[in-house]
N, C-alpha and C positions, 0 to 999 in steps of 0.2 A: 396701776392704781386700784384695781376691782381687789388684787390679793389684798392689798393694803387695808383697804377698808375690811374685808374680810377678818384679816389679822386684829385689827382695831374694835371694828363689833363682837369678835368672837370675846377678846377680853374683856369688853365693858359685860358680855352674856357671866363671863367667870366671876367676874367681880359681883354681878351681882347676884350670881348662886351664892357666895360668900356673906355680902354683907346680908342678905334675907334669911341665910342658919340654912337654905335649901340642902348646903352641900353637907350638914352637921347631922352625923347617921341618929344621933341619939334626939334632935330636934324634930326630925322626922318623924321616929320612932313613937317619939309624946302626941307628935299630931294626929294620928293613927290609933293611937291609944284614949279611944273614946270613954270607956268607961272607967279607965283609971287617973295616970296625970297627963289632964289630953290637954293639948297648947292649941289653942286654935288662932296661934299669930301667921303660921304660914297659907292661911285660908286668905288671909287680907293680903300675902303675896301670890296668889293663886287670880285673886278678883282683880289684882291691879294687872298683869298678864294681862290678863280677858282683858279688861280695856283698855290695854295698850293696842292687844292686836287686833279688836274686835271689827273696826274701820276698815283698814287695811286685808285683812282676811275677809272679808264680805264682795269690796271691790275685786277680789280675784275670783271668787268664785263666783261672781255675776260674766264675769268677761267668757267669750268664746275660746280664744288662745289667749291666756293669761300670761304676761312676761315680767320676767325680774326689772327694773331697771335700765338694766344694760343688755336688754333686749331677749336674755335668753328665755327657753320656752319655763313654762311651773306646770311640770307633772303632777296632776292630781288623781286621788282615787277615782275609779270607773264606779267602784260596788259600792252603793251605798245601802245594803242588807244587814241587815241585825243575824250572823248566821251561827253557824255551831265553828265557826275559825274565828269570827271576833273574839265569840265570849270564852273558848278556849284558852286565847288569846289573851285577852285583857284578866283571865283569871291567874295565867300564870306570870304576868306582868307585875298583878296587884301583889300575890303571894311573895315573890322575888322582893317587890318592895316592902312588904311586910316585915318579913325575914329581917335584910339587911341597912334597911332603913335607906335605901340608895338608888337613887334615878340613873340612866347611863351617862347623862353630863356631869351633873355633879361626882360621880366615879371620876373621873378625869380630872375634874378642878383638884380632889383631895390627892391625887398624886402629882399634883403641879404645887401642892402643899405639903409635900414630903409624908404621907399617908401610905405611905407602898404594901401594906396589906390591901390595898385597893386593887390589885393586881389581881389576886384571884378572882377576884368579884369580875373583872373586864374580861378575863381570859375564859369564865362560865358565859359572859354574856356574845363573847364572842365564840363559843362553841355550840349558844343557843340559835344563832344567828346562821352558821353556819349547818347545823340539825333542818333548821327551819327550812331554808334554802334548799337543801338535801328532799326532803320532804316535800314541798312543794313545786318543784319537779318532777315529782314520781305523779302526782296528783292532777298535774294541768295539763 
């Protein structure tokens, strides 16, 4: 039942990178594009986010062992520091998103829409993934 539902929510998640233009590179792209043709419709899918999970995400992180549901544990972050691996971090996040106007979900949805230039894009991210992991090893 748990895969089930799994299956179930992850598509209602696709669908609605779809119908919000999330998974649309060039949507994106205008959102980001502040000083030229900036769309600022995916801002008001950003806000609604936040208050979907705003409730829910508070209740976990008030709780000591936090659990899914069906009882399993929710790992959460230990660090919470503003450090020079965050903002590394979210710089080359932001720049990647910059670039190719693409989140790593929405990557997925466009190739479950027959978009298969999206491939490279998942194969850099999973070779940043695996960099990363390389890297952060050598470090801990």
């Amino acid at each position: 039942m748990k895969n089930i539902l799994a299956f179930v929510f992850g598509g209602l998640f696709s669908m609605g990178l779809i119908v919000s233009g999330m998974s649309n590179p060039e949507k994106v792209l205008n959102f980001l594009d502040i000083f030229g043709q900036w769309d600022p419709s995916l801002a008001f899918v950003m806000l609604g986010a936040i208050a979907v999970a705003f409730i829910p995400f508070q209740k976990v992180v008030h709780q000591n062992e936090p659990k899914t549901l069906y009882g399993e544990a929710i790992n959460l972050p230990k660090n919470n520091a503003i450090d020079s691996n965050l903002l590394i971090g979210s710089l080359i996040f932001g720049v990647g998103w910059g670039i190719a106007g693409i989140c790593p979900a929405p990557s997925l949805t466009l190739i479950g829409l027959g978009y298969y230039q999206m491939i490279y894009f998942i194969i850099a991210m999973f070779a940043g993934l695996l960099i990363h992991r390389q890297w952060a090893g050598r470090n801990s």
